[in-house]
PDB file of N, H, CA, C and O in Angstrom:
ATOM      1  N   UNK A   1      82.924  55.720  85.186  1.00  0.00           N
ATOM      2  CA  UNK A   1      82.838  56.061  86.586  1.00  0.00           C
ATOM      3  C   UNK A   1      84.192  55.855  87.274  1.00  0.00           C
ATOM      4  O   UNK A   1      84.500  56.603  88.202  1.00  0.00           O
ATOM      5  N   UNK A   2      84.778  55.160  86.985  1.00  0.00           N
ATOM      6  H   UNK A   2      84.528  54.553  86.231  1.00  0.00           H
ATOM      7  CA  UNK A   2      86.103  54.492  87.361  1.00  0.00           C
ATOM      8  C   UNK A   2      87.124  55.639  86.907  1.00  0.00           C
ATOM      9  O   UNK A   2      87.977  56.050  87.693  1.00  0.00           O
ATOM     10  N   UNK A   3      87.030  56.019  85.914  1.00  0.00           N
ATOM     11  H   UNK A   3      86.336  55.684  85.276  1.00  0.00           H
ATOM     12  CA  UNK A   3      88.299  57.273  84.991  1.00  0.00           C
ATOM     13  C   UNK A   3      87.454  58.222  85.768  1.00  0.00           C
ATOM     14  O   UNK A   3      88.322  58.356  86.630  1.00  0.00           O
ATOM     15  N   UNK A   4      86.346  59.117  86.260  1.00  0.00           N
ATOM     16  H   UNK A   4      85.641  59.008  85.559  1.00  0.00           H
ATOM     17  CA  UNK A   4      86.269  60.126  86.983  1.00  0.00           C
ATOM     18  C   UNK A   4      86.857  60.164  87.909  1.00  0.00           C
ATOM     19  O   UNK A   4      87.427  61.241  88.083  1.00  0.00           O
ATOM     20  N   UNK A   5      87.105  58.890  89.197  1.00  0.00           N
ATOM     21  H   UNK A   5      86.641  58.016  89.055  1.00  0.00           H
ATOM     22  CA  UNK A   5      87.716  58.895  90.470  1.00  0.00           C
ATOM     23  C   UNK A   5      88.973  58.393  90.144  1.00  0.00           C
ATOM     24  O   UNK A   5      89.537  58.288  91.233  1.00  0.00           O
ATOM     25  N   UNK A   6      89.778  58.002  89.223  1.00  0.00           N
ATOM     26  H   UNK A   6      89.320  58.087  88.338  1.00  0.00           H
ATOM     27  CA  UNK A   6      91.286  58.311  89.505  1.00  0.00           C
ATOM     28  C   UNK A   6      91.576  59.654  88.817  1.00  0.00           C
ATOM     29  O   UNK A   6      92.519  60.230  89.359  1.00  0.00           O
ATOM     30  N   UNK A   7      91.083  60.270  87.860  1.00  0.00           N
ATOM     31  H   UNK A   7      90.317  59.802  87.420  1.00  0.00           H
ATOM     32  CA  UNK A   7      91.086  61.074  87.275  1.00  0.00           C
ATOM     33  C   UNK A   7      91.181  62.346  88.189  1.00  0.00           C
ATOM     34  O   UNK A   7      92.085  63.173  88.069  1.00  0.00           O
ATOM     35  N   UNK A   8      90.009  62.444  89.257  1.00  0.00           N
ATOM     36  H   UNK A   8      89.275  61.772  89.354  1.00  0.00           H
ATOM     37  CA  UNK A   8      90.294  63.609  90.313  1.00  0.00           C
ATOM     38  C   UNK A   8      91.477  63.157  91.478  1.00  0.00           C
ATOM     39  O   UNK A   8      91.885  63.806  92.440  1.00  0.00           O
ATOM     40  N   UNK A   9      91.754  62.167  91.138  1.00  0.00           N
ATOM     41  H   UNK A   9      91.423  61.640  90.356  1.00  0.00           H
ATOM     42  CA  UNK A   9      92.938  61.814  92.401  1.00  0.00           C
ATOM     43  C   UNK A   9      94.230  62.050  92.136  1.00  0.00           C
ATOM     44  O   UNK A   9      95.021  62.695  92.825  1.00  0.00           O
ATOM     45  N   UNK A  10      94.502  61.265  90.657  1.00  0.00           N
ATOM     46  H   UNK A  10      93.860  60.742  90.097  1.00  0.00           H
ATOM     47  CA  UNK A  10      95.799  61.811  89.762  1.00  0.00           C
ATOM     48  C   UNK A  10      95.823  63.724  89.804  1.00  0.00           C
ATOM     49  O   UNK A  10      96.772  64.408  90.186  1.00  0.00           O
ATOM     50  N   UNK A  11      94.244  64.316  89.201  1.00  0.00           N
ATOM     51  H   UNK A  11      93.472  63.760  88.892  1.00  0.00           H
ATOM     52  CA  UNK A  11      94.317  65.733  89.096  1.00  0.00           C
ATOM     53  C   UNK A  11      94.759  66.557  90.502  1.00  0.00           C
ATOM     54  O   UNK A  11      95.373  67.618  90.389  1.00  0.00           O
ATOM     55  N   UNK A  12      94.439  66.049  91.752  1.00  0.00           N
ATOM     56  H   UNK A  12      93.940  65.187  91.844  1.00  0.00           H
ATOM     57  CA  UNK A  12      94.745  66.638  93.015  1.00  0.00           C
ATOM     58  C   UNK A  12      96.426  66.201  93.161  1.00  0.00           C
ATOM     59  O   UNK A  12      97.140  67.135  93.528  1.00  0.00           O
ATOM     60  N   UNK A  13      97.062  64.994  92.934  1.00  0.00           N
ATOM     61  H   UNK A  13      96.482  64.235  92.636  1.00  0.00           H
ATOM     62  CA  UNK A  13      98.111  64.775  93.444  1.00  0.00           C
ATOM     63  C   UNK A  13      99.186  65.674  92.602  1.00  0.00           C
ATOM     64  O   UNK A  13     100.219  66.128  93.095  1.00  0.00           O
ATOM     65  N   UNK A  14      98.725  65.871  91.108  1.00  0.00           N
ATOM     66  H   UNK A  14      97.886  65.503  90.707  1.00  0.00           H
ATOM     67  CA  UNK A  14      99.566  67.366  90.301  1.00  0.00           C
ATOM     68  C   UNK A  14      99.201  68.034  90.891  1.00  0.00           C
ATOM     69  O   UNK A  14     100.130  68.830  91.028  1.00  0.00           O
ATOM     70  N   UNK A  15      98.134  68.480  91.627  1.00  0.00           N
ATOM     71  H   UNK A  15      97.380  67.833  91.516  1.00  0.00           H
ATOM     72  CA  UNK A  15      98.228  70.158  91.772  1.00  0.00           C
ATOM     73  C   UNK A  15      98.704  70.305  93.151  1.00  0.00           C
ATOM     74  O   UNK A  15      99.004  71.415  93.589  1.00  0.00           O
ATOM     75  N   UNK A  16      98.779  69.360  93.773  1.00  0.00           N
ATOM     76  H   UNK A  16      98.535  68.458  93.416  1.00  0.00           H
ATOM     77  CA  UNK A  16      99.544  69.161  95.268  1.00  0.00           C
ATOM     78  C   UNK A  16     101.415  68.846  94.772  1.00  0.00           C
ATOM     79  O   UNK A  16     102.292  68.786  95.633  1.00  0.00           O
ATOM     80  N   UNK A  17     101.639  68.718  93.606  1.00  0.00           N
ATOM     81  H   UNK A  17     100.927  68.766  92.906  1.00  0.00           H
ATOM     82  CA  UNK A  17     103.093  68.562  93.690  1.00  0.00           C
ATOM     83  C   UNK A  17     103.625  69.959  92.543  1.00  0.00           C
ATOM     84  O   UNK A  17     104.759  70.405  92.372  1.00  0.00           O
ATOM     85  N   UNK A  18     102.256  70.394  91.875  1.00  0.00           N
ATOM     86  H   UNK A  18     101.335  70.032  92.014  1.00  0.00           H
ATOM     87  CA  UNK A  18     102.875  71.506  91.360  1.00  0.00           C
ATOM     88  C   UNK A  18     102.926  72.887  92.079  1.00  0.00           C
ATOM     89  O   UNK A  18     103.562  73.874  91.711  1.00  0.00           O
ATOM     90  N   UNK A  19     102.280  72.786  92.973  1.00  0.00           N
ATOM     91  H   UNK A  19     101.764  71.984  93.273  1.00  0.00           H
ATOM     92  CA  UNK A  19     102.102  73.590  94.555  1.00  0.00           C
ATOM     93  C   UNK A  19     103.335  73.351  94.996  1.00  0.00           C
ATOM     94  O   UNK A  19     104.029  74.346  94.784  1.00  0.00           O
ATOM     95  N   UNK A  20     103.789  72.699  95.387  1.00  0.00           N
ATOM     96  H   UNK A  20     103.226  71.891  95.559  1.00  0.00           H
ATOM     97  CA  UNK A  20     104.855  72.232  96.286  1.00  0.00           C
ATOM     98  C   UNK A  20     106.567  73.044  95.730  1.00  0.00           C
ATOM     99  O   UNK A  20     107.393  73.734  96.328  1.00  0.00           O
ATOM    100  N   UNK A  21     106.456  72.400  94.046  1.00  0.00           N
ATOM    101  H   UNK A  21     105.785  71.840  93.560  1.00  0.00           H
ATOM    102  CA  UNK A  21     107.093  72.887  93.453  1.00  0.00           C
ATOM    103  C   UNK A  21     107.410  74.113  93.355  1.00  0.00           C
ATOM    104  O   UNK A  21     108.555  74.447  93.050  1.00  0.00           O
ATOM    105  N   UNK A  22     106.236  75.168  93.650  1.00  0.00           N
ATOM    106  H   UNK A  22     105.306  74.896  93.897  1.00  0.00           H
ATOM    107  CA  UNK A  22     106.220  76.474  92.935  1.00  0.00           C
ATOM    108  C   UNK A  22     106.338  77.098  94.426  1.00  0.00           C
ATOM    109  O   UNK A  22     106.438  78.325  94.453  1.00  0.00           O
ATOM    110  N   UNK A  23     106.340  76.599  95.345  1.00  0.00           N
ATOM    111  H   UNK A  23     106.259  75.603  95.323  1.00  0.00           H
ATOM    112  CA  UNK A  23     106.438  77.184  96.570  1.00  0.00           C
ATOM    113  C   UNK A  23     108.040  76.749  97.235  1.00  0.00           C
ATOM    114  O   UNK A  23     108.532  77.169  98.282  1.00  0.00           O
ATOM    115  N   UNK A  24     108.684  75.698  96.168  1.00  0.00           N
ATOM    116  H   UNK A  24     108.284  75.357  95.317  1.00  0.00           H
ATOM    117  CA  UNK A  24     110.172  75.316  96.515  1.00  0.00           C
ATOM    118  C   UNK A  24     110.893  76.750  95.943  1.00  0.00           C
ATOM    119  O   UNK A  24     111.788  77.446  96.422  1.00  0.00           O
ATOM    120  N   UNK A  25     110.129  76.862  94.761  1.00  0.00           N
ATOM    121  H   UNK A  25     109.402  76.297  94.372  1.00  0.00           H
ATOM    122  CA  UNK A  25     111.328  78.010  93.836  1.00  0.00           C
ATOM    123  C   UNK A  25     111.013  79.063  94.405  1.00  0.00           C
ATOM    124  O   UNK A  25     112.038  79.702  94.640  1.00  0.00           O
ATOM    125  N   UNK A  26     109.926  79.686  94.822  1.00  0.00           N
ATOM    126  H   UNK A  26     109.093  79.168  94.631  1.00  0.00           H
ATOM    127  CA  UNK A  26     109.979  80.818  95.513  1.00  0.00           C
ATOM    128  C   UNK A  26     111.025  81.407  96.856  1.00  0.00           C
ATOM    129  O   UNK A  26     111.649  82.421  97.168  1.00  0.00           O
ATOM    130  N   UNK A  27     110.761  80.152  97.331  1.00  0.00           N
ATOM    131  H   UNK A  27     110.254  79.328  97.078  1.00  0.00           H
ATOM    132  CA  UNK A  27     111.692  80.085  98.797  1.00  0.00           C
ATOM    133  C   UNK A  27     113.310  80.603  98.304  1.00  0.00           C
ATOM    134  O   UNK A  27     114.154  81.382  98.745  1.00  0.00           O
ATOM    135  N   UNK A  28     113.148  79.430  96.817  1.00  0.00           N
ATOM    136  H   UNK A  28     112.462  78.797  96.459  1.00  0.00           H
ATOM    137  CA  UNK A  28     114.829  79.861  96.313  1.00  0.00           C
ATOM    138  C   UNK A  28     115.010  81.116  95.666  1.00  0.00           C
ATOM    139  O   UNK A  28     116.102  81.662  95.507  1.00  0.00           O
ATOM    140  N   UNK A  29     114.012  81.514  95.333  1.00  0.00           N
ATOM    141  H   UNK A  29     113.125  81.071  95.462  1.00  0.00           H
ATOM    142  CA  UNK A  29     114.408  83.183  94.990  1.00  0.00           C
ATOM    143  C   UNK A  29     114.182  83.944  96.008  1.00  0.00           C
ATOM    144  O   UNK A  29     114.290  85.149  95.781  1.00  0.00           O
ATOM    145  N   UNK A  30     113.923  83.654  96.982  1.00  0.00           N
ATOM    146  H   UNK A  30     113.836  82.675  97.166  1.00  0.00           H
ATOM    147  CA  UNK A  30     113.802  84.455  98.036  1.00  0.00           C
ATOM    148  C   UNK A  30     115.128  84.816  98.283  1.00  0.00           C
ATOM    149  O   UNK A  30     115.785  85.854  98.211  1.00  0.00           O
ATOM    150  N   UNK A  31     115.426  83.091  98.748  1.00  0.00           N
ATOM    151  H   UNK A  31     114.892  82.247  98.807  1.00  0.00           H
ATOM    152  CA  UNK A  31     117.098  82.903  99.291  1.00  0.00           C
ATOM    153  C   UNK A  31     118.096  83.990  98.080  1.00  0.00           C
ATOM    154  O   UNK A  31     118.743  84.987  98.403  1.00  0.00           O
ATOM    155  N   UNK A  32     117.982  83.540  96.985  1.00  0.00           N
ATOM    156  H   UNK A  32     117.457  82.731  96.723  1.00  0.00           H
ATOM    157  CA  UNK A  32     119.226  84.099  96.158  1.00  0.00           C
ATOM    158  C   UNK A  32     118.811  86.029  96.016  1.00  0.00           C
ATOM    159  O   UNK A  32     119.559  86.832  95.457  1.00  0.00           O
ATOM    160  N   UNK A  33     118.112  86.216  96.360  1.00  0.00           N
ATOM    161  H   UNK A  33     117.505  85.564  96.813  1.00  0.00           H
ATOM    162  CA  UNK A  33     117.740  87.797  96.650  1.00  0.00           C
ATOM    163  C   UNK A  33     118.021  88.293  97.526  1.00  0.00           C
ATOM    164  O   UNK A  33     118.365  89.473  97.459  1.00  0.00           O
ATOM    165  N   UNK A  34     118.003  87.729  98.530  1.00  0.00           N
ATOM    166  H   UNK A  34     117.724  86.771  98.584  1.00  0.00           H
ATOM    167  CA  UNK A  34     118.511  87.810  99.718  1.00  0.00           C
ATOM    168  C   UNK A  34     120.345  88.111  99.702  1.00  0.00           C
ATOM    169  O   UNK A  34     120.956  89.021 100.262  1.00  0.00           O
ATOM    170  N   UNK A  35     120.837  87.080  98.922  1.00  0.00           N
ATOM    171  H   UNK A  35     120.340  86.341  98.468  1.00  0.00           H
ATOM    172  CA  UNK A  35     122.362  86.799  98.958  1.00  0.00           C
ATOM    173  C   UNK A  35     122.570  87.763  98.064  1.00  0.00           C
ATOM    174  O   UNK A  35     123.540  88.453  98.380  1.00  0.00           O
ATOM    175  N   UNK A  36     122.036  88.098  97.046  1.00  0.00           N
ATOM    176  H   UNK A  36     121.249  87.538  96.790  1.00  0.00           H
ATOM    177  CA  UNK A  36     122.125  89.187  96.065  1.00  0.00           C
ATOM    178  C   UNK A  36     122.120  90.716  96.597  1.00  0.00           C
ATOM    179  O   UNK A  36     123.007  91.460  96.178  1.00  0.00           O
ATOM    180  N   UNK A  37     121.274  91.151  97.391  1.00  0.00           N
ATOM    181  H   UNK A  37     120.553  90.547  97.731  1.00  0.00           H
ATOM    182  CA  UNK A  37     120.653  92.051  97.516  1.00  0.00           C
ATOM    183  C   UNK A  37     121.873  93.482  97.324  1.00  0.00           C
ATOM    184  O   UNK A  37     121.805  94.501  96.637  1.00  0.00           O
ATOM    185  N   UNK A  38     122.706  93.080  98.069  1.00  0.00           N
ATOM    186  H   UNK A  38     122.761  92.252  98.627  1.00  0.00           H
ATOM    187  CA  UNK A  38     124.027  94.108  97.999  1.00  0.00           C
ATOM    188  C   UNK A  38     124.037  94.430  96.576  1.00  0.00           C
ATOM    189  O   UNK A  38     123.577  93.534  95.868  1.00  0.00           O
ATOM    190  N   UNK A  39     124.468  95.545  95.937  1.00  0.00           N
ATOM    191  H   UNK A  39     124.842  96.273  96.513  1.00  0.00           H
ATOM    192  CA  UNK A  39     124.658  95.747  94.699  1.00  0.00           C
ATOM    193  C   UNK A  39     126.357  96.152  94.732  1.00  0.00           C
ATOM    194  O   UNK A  39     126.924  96.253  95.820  1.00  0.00           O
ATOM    195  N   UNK A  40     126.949  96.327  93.693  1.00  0.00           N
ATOM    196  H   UNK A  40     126.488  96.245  92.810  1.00  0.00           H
ATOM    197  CA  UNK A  40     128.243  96.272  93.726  1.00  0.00           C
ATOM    198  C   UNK A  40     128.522  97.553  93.979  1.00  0.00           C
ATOM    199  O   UNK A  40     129.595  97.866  94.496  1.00  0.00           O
ATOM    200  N   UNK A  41     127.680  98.365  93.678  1.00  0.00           N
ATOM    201  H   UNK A  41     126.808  98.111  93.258  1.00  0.00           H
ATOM    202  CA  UNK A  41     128.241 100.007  94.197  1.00  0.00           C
ATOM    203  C   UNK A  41     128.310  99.957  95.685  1.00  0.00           C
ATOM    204  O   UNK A  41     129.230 100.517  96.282  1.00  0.00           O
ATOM    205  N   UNK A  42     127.372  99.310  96.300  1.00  0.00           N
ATOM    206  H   UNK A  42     126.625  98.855  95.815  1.00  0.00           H
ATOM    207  CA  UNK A  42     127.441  99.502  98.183  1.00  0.00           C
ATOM    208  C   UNK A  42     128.854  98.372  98.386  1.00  0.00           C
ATOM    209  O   UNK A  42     129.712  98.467  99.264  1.00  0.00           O
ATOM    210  N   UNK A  43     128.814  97.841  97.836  1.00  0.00           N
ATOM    211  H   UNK A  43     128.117  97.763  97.124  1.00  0.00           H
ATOM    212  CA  UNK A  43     130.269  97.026  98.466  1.00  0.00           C
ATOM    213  C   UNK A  43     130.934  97.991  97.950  1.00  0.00           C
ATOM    214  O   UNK A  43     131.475  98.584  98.883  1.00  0.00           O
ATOM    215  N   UNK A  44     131.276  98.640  96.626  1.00  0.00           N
ATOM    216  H   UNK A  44     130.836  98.158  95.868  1.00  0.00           H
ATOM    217  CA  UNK A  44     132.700  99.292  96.473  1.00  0.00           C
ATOM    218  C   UNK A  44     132.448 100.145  98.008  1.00  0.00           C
ATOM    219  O   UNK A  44     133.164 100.070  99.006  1.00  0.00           O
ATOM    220  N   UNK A  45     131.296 100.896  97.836  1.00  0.00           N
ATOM    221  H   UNK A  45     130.715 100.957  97.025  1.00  0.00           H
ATOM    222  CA  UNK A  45     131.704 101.987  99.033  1.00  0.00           C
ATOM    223  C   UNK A  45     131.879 101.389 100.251  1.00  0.00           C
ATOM    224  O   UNK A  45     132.783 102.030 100.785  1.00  0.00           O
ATOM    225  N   UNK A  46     131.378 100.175 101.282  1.00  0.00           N
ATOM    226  H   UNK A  46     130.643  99.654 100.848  1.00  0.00           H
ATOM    227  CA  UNK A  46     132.283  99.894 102.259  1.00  0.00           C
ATOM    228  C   UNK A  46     133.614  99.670 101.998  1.00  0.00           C
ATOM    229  O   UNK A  46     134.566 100.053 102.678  1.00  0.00           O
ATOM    230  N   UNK A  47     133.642  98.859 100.705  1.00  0.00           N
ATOM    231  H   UNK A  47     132.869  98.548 100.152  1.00  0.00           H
ATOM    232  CA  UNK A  47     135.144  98.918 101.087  1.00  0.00           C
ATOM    233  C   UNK A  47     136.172 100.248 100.687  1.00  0.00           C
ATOM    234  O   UNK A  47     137.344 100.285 101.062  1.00  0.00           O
ATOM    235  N   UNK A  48     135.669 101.093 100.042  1.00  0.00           N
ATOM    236  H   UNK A  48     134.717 101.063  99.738  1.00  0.00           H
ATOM    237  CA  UNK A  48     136.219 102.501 100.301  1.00  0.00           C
ATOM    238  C   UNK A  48     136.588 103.341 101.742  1.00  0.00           C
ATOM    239  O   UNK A  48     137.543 104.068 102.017  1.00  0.00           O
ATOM    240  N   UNK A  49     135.039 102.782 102.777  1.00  0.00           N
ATOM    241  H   UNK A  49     134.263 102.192 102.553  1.00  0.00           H
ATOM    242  CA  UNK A  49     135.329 102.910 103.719  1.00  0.00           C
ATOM    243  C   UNK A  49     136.101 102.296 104.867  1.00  0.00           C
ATOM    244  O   UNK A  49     136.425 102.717 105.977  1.00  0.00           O
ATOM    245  N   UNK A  50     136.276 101.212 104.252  1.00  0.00           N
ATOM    246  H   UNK A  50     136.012 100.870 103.350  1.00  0.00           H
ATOM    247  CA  UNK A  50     137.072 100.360 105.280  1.00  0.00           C
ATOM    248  C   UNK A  50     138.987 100.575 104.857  1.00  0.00           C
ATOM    249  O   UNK A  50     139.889 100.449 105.684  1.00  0.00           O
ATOM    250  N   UNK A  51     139.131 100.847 103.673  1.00  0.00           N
ATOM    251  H   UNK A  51     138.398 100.949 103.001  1.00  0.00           H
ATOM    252  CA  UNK A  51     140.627 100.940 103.016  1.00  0.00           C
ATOM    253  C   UNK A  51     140.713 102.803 103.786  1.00  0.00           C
ATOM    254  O   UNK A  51     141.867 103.168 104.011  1.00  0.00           O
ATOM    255  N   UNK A  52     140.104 103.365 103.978  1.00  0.00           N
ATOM    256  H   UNK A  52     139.166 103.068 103.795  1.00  0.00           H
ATOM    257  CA  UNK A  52     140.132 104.890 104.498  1.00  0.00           C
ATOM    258  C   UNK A  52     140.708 104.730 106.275  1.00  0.00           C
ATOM    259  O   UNK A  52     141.614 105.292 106.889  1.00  0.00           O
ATOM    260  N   UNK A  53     139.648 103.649 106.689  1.00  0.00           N
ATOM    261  H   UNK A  53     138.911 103.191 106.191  1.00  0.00           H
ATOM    262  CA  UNK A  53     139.727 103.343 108.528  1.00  0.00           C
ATOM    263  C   UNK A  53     141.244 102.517 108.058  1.00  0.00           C
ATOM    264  O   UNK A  53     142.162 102.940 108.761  1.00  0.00           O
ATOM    265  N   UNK A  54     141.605 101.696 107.279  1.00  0.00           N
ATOM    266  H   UNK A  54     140.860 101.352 106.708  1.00  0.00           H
ATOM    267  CA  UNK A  54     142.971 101.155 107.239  1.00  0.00           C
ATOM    268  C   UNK A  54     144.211 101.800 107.086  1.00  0.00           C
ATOM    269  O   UNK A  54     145.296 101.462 107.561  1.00  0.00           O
ATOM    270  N   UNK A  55     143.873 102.997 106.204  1.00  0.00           N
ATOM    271  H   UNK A  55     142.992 103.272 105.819  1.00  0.00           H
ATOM    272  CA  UNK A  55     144.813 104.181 106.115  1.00  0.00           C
ATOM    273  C   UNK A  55     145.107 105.097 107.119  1.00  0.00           C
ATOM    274  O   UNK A  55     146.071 105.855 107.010  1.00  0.00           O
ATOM    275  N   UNK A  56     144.331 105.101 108.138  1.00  0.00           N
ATOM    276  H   UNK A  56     143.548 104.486 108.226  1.00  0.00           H
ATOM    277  CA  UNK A  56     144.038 105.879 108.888  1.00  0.00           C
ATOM    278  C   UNK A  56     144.547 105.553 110.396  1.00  0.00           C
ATOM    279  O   UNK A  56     144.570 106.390 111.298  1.00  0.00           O
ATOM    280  N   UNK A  57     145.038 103.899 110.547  1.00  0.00           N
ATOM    281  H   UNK A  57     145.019 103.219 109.814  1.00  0.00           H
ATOM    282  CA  UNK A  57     145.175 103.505 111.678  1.00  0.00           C
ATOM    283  C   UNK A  57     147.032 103.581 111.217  1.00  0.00           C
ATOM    284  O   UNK A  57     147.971 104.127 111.797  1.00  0.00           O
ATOM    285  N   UNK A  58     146.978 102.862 110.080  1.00  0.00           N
ATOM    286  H   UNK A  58     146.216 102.419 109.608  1.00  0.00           H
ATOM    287  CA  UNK A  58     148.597 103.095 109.137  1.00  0.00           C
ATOM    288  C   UNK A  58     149.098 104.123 109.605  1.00  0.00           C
ATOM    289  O   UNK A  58     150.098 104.085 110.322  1.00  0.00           O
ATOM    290  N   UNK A  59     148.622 104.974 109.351  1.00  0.00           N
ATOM    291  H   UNK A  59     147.809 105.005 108.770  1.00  0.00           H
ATOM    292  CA  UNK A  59     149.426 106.751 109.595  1.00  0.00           C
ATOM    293  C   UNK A  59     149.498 107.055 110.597  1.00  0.00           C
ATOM    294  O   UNK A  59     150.259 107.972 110.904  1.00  0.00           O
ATOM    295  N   UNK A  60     148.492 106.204 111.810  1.00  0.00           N
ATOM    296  H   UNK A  60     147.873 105.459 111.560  1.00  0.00           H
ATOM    297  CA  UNK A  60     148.800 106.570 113.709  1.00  0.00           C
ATOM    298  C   UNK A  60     150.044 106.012 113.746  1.00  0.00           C
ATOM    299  O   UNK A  60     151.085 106.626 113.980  1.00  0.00           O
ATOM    300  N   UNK A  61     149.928 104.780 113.501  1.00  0.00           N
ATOM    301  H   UNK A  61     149.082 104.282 113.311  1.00  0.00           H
ATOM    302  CA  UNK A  61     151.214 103.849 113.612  1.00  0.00           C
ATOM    303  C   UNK A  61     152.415 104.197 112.618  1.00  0.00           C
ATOM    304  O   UNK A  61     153.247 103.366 112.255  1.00  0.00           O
ATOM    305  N   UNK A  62     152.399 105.193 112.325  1.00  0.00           N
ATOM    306  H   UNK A  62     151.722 105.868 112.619  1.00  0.00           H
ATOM    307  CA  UNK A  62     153.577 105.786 110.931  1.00  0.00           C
ATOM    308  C   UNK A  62     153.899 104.786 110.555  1.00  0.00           C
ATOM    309  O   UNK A  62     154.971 104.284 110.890  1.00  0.00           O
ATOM    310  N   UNK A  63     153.007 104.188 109.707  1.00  0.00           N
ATOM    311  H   UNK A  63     152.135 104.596 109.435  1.00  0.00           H
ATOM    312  CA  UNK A  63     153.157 103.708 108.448  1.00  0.00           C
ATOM    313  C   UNK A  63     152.784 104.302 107.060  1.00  0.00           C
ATOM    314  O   UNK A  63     151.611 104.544 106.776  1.00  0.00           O
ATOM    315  N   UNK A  64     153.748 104.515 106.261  1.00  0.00           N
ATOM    316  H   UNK A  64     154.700 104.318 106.492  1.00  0.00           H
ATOM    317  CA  UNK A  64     153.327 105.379 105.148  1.00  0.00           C
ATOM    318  C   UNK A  64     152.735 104.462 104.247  1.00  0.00           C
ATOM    319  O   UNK A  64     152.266 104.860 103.181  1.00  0.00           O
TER     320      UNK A  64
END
């Protein structure tokens, strides 16, 4: 009788910390998906577009 009631107390306090756990890593893949999300082709192309607006202000200002 004694091993049934720590038995469900120990069993709730794992599933309350493996909960906890599995809801920490989510958050962190959220986060690193988030920071990820850009793929390297959309950065090359801003910065294609931004080296174009740089070329472009260069040549007002005659700079070759």
């Amino acid at each position: 009788m004694l091993d049934d009631k720590w038995h469900a107390t120990i069993a709730s306090l794992i599933a309350a910390t493996v909960n906890s756990v599995t809801l920490n890593l989510v958050g962190r893949i959220q986060q690193l998906g988030e920071r990820y999300e850009e793929t390297v082709n959309d950065l090359d192309a801003e910065i294609a577009k931004l080296e174009s607006k740089v070329a472009q202000h260069l040549a007002a200002m005659g700079v070759k």
